[in-house]
KOLTI-57621 format. One record per residue: z, x, y of N, C-alpha, C in turn; residue in one letter. Coordinates in steps of 0.1 Angstrom, whole numbers, padded with zeros to 4 digits, always signed. Layout:
// KOLTI-57621
ZXYZXYZXYA/...
//
This chain:
// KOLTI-57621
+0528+1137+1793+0539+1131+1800+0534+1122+1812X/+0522+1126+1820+0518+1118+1832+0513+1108+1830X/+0505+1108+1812+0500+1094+1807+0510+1085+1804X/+0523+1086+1797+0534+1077+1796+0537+1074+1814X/+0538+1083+1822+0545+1078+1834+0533+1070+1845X/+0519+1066+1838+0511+1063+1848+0513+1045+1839X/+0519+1044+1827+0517+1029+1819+0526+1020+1830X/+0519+1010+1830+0528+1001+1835+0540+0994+1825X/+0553+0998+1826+0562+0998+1818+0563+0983+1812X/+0568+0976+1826+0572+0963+1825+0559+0955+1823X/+0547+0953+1820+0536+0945+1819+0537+0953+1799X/+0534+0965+1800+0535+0969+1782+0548+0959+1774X/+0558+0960+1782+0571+0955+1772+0568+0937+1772X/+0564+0935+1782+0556+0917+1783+0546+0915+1771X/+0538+0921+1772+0529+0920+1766+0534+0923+1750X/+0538+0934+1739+0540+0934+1730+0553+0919+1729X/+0561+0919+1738+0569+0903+1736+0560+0893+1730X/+0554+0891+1738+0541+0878+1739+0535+0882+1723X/+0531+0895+1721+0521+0891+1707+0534+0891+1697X/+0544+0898+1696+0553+0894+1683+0559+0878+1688X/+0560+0867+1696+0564+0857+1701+0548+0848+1691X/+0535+0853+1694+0525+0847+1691+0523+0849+1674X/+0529+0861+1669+0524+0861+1657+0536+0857+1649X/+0547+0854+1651+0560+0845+1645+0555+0828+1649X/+0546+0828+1657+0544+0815+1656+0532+0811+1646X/+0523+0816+1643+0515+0821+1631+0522+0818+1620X/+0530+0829+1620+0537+0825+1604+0542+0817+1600X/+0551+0807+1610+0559+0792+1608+0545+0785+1606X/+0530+0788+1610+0524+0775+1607+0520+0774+1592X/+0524+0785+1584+0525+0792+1571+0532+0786+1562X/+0543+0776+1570+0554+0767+1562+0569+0784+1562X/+0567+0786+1570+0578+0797+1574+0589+0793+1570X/+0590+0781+1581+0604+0779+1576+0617+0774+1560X/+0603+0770+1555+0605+0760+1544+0604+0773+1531X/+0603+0786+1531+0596+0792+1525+0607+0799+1511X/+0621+0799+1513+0627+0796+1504+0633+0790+1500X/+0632+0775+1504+0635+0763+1496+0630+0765+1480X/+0633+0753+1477+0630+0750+1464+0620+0741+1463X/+0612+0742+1448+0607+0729+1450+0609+0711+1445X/+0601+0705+1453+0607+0691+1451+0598+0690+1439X/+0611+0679+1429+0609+0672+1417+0600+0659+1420X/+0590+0655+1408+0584+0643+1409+0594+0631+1409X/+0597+0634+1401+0612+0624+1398+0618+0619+1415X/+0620+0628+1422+0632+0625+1436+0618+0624+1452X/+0607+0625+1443+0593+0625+1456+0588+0616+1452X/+0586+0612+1443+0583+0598+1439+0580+0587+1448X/+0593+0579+1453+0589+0569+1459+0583+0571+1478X/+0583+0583+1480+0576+0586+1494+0564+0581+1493X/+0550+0584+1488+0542+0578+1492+0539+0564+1491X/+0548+0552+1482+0546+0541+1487+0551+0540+1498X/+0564+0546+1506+0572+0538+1516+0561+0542+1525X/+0555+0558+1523+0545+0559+1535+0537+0541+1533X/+0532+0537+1525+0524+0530+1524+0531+0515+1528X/+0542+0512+1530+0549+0500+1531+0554+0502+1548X/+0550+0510+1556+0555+0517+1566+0542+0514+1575X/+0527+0517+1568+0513+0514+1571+0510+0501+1573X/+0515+0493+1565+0516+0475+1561+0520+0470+1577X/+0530+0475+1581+0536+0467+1589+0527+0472+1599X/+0515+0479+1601+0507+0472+1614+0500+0464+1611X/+0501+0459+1601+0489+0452+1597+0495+0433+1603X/+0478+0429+1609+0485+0415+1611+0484+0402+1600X/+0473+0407+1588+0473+0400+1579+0475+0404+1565X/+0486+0409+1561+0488+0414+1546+0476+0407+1534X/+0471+0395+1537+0463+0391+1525+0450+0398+1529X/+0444+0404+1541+0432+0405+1549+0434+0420+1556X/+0437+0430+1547+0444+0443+1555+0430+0451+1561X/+0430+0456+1570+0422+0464+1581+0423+0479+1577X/+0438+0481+1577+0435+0497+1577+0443+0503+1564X/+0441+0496+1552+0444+0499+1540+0437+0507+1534X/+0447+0523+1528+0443+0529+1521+0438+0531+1512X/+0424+0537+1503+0416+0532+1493+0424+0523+1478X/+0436+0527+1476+0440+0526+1468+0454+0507+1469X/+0452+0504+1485+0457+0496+1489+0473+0501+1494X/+0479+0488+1495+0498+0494+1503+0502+0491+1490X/+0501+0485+1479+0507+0485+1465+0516+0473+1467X/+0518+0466+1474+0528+0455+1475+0519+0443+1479X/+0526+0433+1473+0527+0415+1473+0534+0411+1485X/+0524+0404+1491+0524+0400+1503+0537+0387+1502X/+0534+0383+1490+0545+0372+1489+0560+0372+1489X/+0562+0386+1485+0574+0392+1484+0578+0398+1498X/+0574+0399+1509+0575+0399+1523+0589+0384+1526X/+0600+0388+1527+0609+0379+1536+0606+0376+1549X/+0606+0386+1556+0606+0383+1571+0593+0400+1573X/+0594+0394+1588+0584+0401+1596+0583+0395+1611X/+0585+0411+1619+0583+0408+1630+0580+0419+1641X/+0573+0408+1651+0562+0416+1661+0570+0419+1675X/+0563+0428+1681+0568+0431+1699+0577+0418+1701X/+0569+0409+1703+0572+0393+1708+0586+0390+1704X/+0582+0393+1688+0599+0385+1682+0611+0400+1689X/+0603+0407+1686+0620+0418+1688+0624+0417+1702X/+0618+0413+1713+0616+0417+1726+0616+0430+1729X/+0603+0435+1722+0604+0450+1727+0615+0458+1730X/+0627+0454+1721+0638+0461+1718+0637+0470+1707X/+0628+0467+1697+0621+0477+1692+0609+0478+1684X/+0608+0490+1677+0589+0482+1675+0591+0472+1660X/+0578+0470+1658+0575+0457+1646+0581+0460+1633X/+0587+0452+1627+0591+0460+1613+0592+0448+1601X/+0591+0447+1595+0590+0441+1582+0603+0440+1567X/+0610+0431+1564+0616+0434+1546+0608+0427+1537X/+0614+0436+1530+0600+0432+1516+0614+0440+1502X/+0611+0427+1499+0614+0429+1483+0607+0431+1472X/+0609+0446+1469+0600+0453+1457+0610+0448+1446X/+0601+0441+1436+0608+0436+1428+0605+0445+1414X/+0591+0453+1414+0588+0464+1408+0596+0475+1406X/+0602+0478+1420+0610+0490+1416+0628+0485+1424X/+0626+0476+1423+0643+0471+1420+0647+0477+1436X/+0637+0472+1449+0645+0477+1459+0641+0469+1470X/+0655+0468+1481+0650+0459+1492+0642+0469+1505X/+0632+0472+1509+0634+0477+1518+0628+0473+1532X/+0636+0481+1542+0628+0475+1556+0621+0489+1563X/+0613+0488+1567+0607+0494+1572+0600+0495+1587X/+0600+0501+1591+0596+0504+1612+0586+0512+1613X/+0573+0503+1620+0566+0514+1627+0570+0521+1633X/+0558+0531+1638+0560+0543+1648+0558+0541+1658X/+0556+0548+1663+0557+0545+1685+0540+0539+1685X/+0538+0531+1691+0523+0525+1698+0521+0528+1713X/+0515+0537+1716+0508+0547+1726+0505+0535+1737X/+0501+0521+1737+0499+0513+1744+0510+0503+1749X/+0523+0506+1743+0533+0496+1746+0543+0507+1756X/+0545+0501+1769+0555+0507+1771+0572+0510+1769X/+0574+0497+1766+0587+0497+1758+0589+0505+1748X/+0576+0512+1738+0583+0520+1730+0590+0532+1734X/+0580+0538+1746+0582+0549+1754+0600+0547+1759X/+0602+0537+1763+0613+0532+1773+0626+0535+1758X/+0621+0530+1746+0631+0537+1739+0635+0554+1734X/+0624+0556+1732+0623+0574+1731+0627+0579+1739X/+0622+0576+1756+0625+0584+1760+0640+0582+1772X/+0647+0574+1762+0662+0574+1767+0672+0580+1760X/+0671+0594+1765+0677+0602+1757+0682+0613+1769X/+0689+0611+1775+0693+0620+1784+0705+0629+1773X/+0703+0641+1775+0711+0649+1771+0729+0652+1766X/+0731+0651+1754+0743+0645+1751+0750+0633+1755X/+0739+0623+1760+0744+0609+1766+0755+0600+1752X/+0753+0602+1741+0759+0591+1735+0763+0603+1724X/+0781+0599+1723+0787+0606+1712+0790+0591+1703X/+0786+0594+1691+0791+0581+1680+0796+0587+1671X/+0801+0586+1662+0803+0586+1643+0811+0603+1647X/+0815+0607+1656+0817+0622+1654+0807+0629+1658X/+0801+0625+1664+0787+0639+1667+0777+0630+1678X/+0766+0638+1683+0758+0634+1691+0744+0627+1681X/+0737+0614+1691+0727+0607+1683+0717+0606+1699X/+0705+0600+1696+0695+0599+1703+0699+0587+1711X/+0708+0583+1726+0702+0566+1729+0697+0560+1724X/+0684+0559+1733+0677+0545+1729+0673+0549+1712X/+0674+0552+1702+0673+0552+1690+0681+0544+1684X/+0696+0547+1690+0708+0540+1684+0709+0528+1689X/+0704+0520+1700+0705+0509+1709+0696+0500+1705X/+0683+0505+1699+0672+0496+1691+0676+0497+1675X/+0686+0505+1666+0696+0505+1657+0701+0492+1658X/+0709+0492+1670+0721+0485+1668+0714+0471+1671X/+0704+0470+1678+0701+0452+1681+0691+0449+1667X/+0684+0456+1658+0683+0457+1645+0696+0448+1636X/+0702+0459+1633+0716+0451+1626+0721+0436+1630X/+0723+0439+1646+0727+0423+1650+0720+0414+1647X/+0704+0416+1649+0695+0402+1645+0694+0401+1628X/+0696+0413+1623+0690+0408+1605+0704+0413+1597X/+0715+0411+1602+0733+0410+1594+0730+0401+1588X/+0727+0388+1590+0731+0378+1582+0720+0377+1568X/+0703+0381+1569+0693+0384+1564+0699+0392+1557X/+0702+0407+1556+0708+0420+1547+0716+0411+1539X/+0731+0406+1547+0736+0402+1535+0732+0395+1525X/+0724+0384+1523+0721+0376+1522+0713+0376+1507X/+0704+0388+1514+0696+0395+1502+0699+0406+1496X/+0709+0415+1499+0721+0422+1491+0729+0414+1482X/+0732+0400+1485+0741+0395+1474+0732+0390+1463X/+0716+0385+1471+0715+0376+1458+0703+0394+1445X/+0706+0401+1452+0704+0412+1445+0710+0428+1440X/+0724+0423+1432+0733+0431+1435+0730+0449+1430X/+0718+0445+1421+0716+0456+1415+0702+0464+1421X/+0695+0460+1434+0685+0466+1445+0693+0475+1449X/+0683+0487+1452+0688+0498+1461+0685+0489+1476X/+0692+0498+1484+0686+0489+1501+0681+0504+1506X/+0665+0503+1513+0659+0517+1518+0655+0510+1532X/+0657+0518+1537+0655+0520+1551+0645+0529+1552X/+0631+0527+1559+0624+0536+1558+0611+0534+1575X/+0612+0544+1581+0600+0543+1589+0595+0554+1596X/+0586+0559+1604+0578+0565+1611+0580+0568+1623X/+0581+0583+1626+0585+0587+1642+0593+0576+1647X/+0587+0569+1656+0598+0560+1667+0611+0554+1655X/+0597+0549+1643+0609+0538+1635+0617+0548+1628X/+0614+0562+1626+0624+0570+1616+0634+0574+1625X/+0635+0576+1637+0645+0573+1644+0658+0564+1647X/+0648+0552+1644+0656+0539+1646+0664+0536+1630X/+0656+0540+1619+0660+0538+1602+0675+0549+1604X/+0671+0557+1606+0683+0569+1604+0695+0564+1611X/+0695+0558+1623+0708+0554+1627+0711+0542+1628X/+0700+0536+1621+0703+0517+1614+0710+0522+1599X/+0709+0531+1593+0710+0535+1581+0728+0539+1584X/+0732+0548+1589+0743+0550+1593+0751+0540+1601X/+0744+0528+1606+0755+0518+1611+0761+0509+1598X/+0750+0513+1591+0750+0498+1580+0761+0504+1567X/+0760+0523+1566+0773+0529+1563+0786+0524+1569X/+0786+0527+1581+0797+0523+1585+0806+0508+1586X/+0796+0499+1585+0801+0485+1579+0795+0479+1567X/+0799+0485+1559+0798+0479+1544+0797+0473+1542X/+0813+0470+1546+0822+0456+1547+0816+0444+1548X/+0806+0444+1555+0798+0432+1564+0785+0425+1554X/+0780+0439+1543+0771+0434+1535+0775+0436+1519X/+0793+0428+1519+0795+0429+1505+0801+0442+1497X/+0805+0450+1509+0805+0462+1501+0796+0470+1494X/+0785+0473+1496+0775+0478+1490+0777+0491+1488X/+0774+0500+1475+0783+0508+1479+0768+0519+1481X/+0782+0531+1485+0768+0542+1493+0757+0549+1485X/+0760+0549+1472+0749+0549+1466+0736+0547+1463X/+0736+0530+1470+0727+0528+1467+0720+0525+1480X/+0723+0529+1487+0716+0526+1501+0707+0543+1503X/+0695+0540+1508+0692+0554+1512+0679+0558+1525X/+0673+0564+1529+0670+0560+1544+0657+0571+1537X/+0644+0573+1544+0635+0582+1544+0629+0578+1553X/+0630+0592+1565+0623+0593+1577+0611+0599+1582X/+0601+0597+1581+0586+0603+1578+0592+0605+1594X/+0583+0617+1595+0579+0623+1602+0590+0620+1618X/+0602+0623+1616+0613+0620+1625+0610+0627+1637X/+0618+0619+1652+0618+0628+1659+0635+0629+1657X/+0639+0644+1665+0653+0653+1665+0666+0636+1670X/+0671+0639+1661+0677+0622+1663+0693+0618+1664X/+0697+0633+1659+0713+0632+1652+0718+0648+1658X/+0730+0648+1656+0737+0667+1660+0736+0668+1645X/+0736+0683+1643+0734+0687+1633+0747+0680+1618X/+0763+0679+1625+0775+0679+1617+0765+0662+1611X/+0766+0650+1620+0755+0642+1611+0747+0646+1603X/+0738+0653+1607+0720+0657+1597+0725+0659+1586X/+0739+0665+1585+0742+0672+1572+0757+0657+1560X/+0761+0655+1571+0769+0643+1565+0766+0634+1559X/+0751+0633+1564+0744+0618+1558+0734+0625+1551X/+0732+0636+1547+0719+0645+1537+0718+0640+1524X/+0734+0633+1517+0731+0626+1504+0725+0610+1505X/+0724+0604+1517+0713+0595+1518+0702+0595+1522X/+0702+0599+1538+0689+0605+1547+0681+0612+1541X/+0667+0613+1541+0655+0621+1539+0647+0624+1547X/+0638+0631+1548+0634+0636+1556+0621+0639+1556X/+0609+0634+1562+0596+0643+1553+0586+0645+1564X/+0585+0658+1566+0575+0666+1576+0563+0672+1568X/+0551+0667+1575+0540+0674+1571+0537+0684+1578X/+0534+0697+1569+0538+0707+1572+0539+0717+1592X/+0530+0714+1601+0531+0719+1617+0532+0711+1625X/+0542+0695+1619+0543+0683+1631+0549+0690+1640X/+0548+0682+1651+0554+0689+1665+0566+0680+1668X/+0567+0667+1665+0579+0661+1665+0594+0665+1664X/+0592+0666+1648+0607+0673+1644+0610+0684+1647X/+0601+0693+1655+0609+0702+1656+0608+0705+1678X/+0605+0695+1686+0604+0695+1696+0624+0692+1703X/+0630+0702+1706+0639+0704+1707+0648+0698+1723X/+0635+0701+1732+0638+0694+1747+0640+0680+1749X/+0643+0675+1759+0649+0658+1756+0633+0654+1757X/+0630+0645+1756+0616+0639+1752+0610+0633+1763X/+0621+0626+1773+0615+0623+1785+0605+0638+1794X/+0610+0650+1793+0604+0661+1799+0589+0663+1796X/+0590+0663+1777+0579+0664+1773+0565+0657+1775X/+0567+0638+1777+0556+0629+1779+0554+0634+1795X/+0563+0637+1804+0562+0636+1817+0557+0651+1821X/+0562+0659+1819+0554+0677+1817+0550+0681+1806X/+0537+0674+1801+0531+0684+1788+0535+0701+1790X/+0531+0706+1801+0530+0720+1801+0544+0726+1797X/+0556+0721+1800+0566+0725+1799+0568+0730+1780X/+0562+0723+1773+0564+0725+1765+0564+0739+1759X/+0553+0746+1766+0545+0762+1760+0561+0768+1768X/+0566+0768+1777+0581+0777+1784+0588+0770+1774X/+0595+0760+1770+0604+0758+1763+0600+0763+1746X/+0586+0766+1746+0587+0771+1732+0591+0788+1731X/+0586+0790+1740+0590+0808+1742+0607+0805+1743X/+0610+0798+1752+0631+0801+1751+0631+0796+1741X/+0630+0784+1731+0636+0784+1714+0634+0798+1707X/+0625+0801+1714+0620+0815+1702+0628+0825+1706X/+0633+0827+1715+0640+0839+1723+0657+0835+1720X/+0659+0821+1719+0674+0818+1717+0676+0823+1705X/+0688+0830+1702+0700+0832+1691+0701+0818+1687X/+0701+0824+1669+0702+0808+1661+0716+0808+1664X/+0726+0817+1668+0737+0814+1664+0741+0807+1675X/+0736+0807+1688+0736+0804+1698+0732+0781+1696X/+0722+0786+1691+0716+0770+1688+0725+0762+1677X/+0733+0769+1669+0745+0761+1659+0757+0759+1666X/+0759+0766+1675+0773+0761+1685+0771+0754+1693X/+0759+0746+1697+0756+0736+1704+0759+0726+1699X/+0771+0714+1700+0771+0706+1694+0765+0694+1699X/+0757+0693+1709+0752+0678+1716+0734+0683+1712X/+0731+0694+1707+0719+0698+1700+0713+0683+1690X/+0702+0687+1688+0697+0673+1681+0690+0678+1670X/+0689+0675+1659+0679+0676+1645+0673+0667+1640X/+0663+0674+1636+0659+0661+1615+0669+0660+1610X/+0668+0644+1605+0681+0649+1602+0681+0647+1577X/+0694+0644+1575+0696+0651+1567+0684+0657+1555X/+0686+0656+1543+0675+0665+1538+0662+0660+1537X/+0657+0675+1536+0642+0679+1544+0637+0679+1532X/+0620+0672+1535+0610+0675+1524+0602+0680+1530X/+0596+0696+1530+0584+0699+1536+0572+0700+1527X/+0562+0695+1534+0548+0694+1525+0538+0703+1533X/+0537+0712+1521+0526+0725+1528+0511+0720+1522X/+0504+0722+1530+0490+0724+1529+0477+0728+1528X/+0487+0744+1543+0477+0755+1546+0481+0767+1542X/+0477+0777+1537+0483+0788+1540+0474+0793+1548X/+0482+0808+1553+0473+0812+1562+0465+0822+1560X/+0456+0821+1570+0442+0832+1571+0434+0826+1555X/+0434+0813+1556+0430+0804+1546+0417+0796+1551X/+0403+0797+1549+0398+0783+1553+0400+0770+1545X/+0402+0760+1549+0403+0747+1543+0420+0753+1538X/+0422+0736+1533+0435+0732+1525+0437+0738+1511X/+0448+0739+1510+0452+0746+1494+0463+0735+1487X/+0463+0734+1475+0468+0726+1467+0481+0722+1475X/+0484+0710+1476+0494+0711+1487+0507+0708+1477X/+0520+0715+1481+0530+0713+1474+0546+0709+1484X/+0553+0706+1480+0568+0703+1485+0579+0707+1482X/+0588+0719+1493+0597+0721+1496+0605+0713+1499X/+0621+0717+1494+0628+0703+1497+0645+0717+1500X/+0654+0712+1505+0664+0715+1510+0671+0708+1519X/+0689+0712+1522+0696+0709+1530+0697+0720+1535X/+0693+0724+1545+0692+0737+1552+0705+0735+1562X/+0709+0745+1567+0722+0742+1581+0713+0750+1592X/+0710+0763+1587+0702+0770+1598+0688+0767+1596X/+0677+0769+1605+0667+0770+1605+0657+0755+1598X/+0663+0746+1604+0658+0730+1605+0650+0725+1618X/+0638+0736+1613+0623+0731+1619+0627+0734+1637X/+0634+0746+1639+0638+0748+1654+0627+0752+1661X/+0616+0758+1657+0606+0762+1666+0590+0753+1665X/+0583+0749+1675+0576+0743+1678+0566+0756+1675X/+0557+0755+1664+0541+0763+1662+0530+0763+1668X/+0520+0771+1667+0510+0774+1671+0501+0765+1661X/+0496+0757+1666+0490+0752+1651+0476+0741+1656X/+0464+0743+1658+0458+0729+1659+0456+0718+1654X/+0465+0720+1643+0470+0708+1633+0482+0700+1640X/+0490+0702+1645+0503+0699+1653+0505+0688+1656X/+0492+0677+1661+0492+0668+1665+0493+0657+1650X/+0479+0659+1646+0476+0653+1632+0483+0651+1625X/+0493+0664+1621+0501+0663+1610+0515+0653+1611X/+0508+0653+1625+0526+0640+1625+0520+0626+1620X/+0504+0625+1621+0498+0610+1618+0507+0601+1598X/+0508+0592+1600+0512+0583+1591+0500+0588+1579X/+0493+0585+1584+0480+0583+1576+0477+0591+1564X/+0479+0607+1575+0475+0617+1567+0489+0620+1561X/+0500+0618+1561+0514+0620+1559+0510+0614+1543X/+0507+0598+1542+0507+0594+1530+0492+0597+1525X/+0485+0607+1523+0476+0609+1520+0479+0623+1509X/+0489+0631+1520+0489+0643+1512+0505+0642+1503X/+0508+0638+1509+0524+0630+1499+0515+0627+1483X/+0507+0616+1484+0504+0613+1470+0497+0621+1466X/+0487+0635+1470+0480+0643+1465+0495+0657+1456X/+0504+0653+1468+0512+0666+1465+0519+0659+1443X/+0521+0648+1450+0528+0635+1437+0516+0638+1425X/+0505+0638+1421+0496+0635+1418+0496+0651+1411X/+0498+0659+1416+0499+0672+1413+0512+0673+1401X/+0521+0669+1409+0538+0671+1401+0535+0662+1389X/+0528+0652+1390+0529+0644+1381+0521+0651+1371X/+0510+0658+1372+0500+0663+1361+0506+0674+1357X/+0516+0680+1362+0519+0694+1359+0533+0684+1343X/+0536+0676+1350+0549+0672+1341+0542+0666+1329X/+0526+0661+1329+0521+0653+1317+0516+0666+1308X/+0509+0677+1315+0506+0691+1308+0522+0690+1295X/+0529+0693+1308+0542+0699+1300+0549+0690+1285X/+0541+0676+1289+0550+0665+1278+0562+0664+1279X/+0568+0662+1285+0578+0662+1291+0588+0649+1282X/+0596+0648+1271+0598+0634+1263+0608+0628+1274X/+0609+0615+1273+0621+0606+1280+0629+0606+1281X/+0638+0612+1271+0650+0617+1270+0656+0627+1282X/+0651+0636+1274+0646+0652+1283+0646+0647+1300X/+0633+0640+1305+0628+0633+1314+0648+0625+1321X/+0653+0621+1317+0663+0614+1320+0674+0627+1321X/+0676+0633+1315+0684+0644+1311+0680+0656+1326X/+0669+0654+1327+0663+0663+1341+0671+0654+1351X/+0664+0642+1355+0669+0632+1366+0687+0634+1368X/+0696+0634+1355+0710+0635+1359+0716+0652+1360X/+0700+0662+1358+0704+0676+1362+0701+0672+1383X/+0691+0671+1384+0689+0671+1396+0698+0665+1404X/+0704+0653+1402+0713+0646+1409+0726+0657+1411X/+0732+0663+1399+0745+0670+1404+0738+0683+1413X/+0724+0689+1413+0721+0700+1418+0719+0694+1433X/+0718+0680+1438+0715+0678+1449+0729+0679+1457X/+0739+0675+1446+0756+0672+1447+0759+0685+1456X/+0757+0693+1447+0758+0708+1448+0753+0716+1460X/+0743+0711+1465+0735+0718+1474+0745+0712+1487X/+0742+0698+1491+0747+0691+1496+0762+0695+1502X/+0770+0698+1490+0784+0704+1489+0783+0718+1499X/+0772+0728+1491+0773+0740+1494+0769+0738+1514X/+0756+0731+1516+0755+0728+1529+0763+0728+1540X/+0774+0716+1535+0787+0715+1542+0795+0727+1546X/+0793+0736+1535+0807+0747+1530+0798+0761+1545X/+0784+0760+1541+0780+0766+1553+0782+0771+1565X/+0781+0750+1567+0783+0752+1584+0794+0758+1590X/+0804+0749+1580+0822+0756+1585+0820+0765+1587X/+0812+0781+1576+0815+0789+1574+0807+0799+1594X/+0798+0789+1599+0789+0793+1607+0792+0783+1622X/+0807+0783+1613+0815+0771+1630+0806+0764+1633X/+0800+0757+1631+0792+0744+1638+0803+0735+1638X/+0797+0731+1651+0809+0724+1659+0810+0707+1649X/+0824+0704+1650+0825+0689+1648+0820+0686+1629X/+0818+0695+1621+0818+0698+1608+0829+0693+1600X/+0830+0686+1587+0842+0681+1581+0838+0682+1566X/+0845+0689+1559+0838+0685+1541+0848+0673+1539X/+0839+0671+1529+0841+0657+1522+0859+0656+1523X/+0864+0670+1521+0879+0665+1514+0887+0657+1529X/+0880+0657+1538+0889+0658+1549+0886+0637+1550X/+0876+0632+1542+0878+0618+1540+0873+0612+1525X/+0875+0623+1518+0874+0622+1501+0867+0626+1496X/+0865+0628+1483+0857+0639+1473+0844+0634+1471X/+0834+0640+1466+0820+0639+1462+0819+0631+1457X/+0829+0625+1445+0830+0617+1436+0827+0603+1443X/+0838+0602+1450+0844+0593+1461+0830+0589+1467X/+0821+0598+1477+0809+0598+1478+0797+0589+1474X/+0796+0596+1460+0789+0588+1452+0789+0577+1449X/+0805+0571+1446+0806+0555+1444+0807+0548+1456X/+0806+0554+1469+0801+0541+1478+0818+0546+1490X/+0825+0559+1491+0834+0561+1505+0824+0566+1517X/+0831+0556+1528+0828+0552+1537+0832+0563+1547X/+0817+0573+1553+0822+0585+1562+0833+0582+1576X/+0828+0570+1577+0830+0565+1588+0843+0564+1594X/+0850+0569+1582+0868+0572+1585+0867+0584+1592X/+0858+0597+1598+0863+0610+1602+0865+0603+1621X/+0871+0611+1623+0873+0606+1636+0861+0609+1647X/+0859+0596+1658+0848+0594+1664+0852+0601+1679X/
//
């Protein structure tokens, strides 16, 4: 009895906190959270590692004379480049970005670097984000995300249309990197919301992939736009899942290790009734690499879901953390994960038919998920939540209805 009453009570109950706090952060670097997803099809992973690679192009200052091209190249014709533009031309309203018509694979897309560490303007966009400052579309979005969005659209409306009409049968992709997968995601959603402006295009065919995002949208978004938005996290970035407003984080590194103990300590149910909360947003591709208590990398594979709970809330323990948000290595292990799917599908012989017959199984199971997603949140009150019926059916969806009717 005198050995229990000599423990220091309050330092023992700290301390086992701390190690179960430290070894749940362990496990998420395990791909925790991703761990009963499904996995991604070659078929719908596919076109990620070029966009990584059309995403890499746009730092480049001479497409014929590339610097930091991947052994295998960016896969694209420089001649098929429409437009392109630098700091200078955007006025550091937002970073450099590029359209390029893949004539290959029948699509327009534009694409946005990522934040450049030496500009301060990019900073000046990120980190304008003061806390539930901007409600749009029905839900909360990132400021300066949506402000370098919206002066996007204004300068290249007339360019979109233009090249939407004279290619009625291109998909239009929106695709970029941290800063730019920010700015794609709610360029992607403005260009939803006026159709009108580029011909009607219907929603189908538009679709957005956000490598390596930062938290950008409230969740009732992440999930509304899931049948366009993508999403793709290599597996312990610190980005997507960095939950505090952003200005705190460049300006107090340290703050981060306290604000990672309170995510971990908050009730998830607590963190879904936040509706000015921010996410990745709609569906997630996670790409694992490590397991753990592993040396080196293991065949890396991809998880894919519309999750409602548990969308990358906790910041890991990981000394990968940094890296794994890199572009570089994003499209590096993207095409290894691709490369893999693809050999498993050539084993199998997979005939074209079949092959096609898969493609229109996956599409209604994405329908489905998508659907069931929605039916979730209601069921888990997240705030500001609406199923389709409340501005038309899946169907409706599919052929190009415009969310933009639920009330703002």
């Amino acid at each position: 009895m005198s050995f229990f009453c000599g423990l220091p009570l309050l330092e023992c109950v700290y301390c086992l906190g701390c190690a179960r706090w430290v070894w749940k952060k362990f496990l998420y670097t395990a791909g925790k959270e991703s761990e009963n997803w499904g996995l991604a099809d070659a078929g719908e992973f596919e076109p990620i590692p070029r966009i990584c690679r059309y995403i890499l192009a746009v730092y480049e200052e001479d497409l014929r004379n590339p610097l930091w091209a991947p052994p295998g190249g960016y896969g694209l014709n420089p001649d098929w480049v429409i437009l392109r533009k630098n700091d200078k031309e955007t006025q550091e309203n937002v970073s450099p970005y590029m359209i390029y018509l893949d004539h290959d694979n029948a699509d327009i897309v534009v694409a946005i670097r990522g934040l450049n560490v030496a500009k301060e303007s990019d900073y000046k966009v990120l980190l304008d984000n003061k806390l539930g400052q901007t409600k749009f579309n029905g839900g909360y979005v990132h400021n300066g995300l949506l402000k370098a969005a919206q002066w996007v659209l204004d300068a290249e409306c007339e360019v979109f249309r233009e090249v939407i009409e004279r290619y009625p049968s291109y998909t239009l992709t929106f695709a970029g990197h941290s800063l730019g997968a920010g700015v794609v995601t709610l360029l992607t959603i403005l260009v939803i919301q006026n159709r009108e402006k580029f011909g009607n295009i219907e929603r189908k065919r538009i679709r957005c992939f956000a490598i390596a995002p930062a938290r950008c949208i409230s969740l009732n978004l992440a999930l509304r736009y899931a049948d366009v938005i993508n999403s793709v996290v290599l597996q312990d970035d610190f980005l997507p899942r960095t939950t505090m407003a952003l200005e705190v984080v460049y300006n107090l590194p340290c703050i981060l290790c306290l604000m990672c103990v309170k995510d971990t300590c908050t009730l998830e149910d607590k963190m879904l009734k936040d509706p000015r909360r921010l996410y990745a947003p709609g569906r997630l591709y996670h790409i694992i690499v490590r397991k753990p208590f592993r040396i080196g990398k293991a065949p890396p594979i991809v998880r894919t879901a519309v999750p409602v709970d548990g969308r990358f809330e906790h910041i890991v323990l990981s000394c990968n953390l940094i890296s794994d948000h890199s572009i570089i290595w994003i499209e590096r292990e993207s095409q290894n994960a691709l490369d893999l799917m693809m050999e498993r599908q050539r084993i199998m012989e997979i005939p074209p038919q079949q092959r096609m017959e898969r493609q229109a199984s996956l599409a209604k199971e994405h329908s489905e998920e998508y659907k069931a997603a929605l039916q979730r949140a209601m069921a888990l009150d997240v705030p500001l939540v609406y199923l389709p019926g409340s501005y038309g059916t899946f169907h409706e969806i599919e052929e190009g209805d415009d969310s933009s009717k639920l009330q703002k």
